[in-house]
N, C-alpha and C positions, 0 to 999 in steps of 0.2 A: 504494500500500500504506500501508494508516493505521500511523502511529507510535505503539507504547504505551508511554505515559510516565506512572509512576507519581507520585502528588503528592508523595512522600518525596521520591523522584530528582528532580524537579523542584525542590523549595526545598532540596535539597543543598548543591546551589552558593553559594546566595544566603546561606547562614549569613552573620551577620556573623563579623569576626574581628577579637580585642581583642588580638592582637601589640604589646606596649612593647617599642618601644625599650629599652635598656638605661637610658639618661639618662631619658627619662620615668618605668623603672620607680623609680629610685632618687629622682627627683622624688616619687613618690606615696608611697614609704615614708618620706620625709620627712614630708610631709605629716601624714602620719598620726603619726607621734613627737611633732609639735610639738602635733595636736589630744588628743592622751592627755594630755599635760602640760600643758593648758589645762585638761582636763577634772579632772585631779589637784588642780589649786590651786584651782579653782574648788570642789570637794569640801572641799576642806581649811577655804576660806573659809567655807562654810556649815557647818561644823561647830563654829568657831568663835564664840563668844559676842561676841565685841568685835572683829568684821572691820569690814572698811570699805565695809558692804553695806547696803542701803537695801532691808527687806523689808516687805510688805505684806498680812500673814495676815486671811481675814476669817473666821473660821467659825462654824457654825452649827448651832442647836440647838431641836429641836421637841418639847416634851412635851406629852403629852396625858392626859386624866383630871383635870385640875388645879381644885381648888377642888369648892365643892359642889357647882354644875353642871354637873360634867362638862367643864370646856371645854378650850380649847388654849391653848397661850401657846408662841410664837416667840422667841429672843431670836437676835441676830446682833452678835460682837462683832468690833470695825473696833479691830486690834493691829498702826500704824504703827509700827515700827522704824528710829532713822533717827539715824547717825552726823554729831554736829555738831563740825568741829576749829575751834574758837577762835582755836590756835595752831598752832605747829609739835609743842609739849607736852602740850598738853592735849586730852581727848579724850571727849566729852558722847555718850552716846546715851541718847535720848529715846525710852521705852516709853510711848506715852499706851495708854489702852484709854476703848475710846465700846462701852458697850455698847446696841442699838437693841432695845429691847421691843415686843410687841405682843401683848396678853393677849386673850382672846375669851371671855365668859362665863365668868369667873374669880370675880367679885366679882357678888351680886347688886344 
């Protein structure tokens, strides 16, 4: 006599199942307290103007229509941010800006 076994019933069983421990769960709620309060300071830090972060903005900008003939021009500006301590007092940061052009049929 054939057995009818349906595919639900069939992988019923085989669920997995994610039972903690009490000690592991209290491990993972840790975990996670101490990753919110990285995330926090870490927010704080970039809000900050004079952290002690080393950022790296490039962006960018495409106009078009420009000049008699119509043309394009690209510019893309490289704005390194980058805290220099001297000391244990004093405290340098260095805004360079390079901006990269590239004009097309601008000028005849």
């Amino acid at each position: 006599m054939p057995v009818n076994v349906t595919r639900e019933r069939l992988f019923h069983r085989w669920k997995p199942r994610l039972d903690l421990t009490p000690r592991a769960r209290a491990c993972a709620t840790q975990l996670k307290r101490k990753a919110a309060l990285v995330h926090e300071e870490l927010a704080k830090q970039l809000t900050s103007p004079v952290a002690d972060l080393i950022s790296f903005p490039i962006p960018s900008r495409h106009d078009v229509n420009v000049g008699p003939n119509d043309g394009w021009r690209s510019t893309t500006n490289v704005q390194p941010v980058i805290p220099i301590h001297p000391n244990d007092d004093w405290s340098l940061i260095s805004r360079t800006l390079v901006p990269i052009n590239y004009p097309k049929e601008v000028i005849q």
